[in-house]
N, C-alpha and C positions, 0 to 999 in steps of 0.2 A: 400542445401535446401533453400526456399525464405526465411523461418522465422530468418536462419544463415545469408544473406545476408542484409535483414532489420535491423536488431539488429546492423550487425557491420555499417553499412550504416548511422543508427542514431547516435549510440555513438562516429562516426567518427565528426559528426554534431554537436555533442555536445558540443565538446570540445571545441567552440569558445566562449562558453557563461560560462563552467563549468570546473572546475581546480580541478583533483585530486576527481573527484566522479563516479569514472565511475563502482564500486561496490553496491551502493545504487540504482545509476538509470539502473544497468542491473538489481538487484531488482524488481523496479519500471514496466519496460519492464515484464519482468517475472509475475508481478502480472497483466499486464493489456493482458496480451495473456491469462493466463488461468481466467480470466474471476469474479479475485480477488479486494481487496479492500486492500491499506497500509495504516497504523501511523507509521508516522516518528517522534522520538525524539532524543532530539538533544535543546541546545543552543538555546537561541537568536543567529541570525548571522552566521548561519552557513549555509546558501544558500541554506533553504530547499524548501523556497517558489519560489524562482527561478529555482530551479529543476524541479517543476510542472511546472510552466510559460514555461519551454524550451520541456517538453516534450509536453505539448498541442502545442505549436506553431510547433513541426518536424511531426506531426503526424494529423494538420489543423483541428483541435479538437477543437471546443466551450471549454471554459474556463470561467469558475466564480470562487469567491473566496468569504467566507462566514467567518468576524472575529467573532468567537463567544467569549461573553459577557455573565453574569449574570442575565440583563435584556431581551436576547435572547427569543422569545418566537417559541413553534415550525411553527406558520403560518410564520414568518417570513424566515423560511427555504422551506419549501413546499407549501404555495400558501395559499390563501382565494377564496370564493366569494366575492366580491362587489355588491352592486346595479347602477345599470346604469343611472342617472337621466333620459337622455337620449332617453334612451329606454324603460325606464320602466321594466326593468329587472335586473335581478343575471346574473354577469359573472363572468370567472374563472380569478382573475389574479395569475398567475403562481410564484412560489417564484424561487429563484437561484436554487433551485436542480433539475432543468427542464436545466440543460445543460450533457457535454459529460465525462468532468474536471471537478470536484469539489474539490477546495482545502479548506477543514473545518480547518482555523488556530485557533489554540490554545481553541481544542475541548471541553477538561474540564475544561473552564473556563464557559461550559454554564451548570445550573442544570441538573441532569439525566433526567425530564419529555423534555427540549430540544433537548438531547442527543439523545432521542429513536425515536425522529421524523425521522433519517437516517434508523435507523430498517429493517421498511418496503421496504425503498429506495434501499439499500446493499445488500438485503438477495432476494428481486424478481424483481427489477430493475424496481417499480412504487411504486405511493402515492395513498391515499386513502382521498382525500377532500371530505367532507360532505357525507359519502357512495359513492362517484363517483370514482371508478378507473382511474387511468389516467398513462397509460407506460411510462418512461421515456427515454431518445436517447442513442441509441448505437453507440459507446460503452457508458459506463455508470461506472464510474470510480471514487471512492471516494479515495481522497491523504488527512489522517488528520495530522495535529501535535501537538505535546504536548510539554512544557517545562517542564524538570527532575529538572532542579533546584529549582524554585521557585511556591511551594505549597500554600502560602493564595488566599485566594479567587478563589480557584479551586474545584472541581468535581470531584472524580476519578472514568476514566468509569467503569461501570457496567462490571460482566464476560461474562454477555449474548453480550452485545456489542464491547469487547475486541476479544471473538470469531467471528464476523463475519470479521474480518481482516484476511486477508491474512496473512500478514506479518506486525510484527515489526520492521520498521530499524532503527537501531542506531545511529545517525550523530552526529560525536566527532570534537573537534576544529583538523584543518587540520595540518600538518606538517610547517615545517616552509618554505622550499622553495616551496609548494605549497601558503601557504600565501604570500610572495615573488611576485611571480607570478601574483597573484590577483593585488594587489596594484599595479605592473607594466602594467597591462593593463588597470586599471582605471585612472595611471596618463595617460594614450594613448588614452583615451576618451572612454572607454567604459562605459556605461548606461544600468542597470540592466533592467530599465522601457523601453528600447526602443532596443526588443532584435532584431528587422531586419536591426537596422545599425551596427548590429555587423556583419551583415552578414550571418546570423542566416537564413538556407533556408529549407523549409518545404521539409521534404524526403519520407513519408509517406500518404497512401492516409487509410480512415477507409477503404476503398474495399479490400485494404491488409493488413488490418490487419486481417477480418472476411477472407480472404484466409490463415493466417497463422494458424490461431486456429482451422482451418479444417484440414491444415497439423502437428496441434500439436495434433490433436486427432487419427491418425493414427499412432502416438508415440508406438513404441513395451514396454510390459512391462510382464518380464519374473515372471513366480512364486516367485521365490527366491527374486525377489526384494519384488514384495506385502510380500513377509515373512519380508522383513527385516523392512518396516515401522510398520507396527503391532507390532514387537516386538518392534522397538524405543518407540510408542506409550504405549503399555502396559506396558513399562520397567516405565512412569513415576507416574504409578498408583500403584506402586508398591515400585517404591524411600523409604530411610527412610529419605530423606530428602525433602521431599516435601507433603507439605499438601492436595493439590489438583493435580491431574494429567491432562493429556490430554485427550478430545472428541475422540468418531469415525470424527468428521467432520474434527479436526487435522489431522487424518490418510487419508482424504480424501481429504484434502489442501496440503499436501506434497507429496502425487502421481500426482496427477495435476500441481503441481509445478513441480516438476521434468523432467517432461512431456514436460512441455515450456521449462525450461533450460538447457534439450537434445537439442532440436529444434533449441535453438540460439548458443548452441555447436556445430550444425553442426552434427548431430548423430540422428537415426528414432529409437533408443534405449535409455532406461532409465539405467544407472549403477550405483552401491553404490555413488559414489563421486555426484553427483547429490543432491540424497537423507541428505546425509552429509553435502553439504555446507549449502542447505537449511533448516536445523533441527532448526538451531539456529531462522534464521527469523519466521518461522514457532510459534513453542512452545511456545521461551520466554513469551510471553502476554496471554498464555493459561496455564500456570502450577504458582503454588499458594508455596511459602516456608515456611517450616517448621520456626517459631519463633527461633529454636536452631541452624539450620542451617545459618541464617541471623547473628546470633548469632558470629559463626562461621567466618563469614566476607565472605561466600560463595553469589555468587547470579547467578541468574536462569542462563545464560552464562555457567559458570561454573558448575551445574549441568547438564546441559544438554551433555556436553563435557565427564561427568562421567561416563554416561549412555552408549552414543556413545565410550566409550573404553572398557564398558561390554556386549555389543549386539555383536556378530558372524556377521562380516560380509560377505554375499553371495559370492562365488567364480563363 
């Protein structure tokens, strides 16, 4: 299948720039086939903004990056009018969310009325300045991140906005001869900011990728599987460890996931293991814990692993 040959073709590509990630950004891959949105948390330091920078550069994708801050306001994400001396007119100037890439670092660090200015952007792939709709380029791809560590002066997004992610990935400090490895190619002159003297060569054109997402939609997907997401789904609203459960849109983020990660496995079918690996990116950011379960020293990870050894799965 192309979409099998693409995938391994980039993360072949990858690897000159990225040491020991090749799980988050088949992720990454995953959520920009089916037509999704990620927050990656993780660290200071742990190469998440780099990850973005390599995947807009293999796939020749416009790329902006938007630090958000406190005094953040949402025109400075999505555009204004000005007036034109000039001309004697209003024009649009366009803010960063008019590219293909968007990397929002360190998301809730801006209040929630900033936060929600993405909204409209993630959920129908345009803005709304002064009543004026205006589409935004496809693809249309939002990479945020969040630091798990360090809480003052943060924001924690909303639920309405945690749902419109795709996926949650988790980026953890790396192994040790993966860090090894890093430092040895940095004493060797490699340059984070200047990824084409790494040799870093664009493998992706967007023409294939809008060809792969036409062959991930012809993805077979047998009854028995739609059974098994529905019940992962409903098994979380049902937990007694968990306060809040999962959306239809959940169940409807992890068939469409599935879907792409047939596709870059090489398979025009969806099978439990699909479904599975993806549960975790999926949920985590959409299911709410019980006070007692935390309690417990359990966390979402771990419940969802609970569920998935109680759901039947499809033969």
């Amino acid at each position: 299948m192309q979409t099998a040959q693409l995938a391994a073709s980039l993360l072949t590509e990858a690897r000159k720039t990225l040491v020991g990630q090749e799980e988050p950004l088949t992720l990454l891959l995953t959520a920009l086939l089916s037509g999704g949105h990620v927050l990656l948390e993780g660290p200071p330091g742990t190469a998440k903004t780099l990850m973005a920078k390599t995947l807009a550069h293999l796939i020749q994708a416009d790329f902006r990056r938007i630090q958000f801050t406190p005094d953040l306001m949402p025109a400075d994400i999505v555009g204004t009018q000005v007036f034109d001396l000039s001309s004697g007119q209003f024009r649009l100037r366009q803010g960063p969310i008019f590219t293909q890439i968007l990397l929002g670092d360190e998301i809730n660090r801006a209040p929630a009325k900033t936060q929600s200015a993405l909204l409209e952007a993630m959920e129908e792939h345009q803005v709304t300045i002064e009543g004026q709709r205006l589409p935004l380029p496809e693809p249309f791809f939002v990479i945020a991140t969040q630091n798990p560590i360090e809480y003052e002066g943060t924001y924690p997004l909303p639920e309405a906005q945690l749902d419109r992610f795709l996926f949650k990935v988790l980026i953890d400090y790396a192994p040790r001869e993966v860090e090894t490895e890093v430092l040895r190619r940095y004493h060797l002159g490699f340059d984070a900011h200047h990824l084409a003297a790494a040799g870093l060569r664009p493998t992706v054109t967007t023409e294939a990728l809008a060809a792969c997402r036409a062959e991930i939609a012809q993805v077979q997907v047998e009854q028995g599987i739609l059974d098994y997401i529905v019940s992962i789904v409903q098994a979380t609203r049902v937990s007694p460890e968990l306060l809040v459960g999962a959306s239809l849109r959940a169940g409807v983020a992890l068939l469409l996931a599935a879907k792409a990660m047939a596709a870059i496995n090489d398979r025009n079918y969806v099978t439990p293991d699909e479904v599975k690996t993806l549960a975790r990116p999926v949920l985590r950011h959409r299911i709410v814990l019980r006070p007692e379960a935390e309690i417990e020293g359990l966390n979402a990870d771990m419940v969802i692993g609970r569920l998935l050894n109680r759901v039947e799965v499809p033969r």
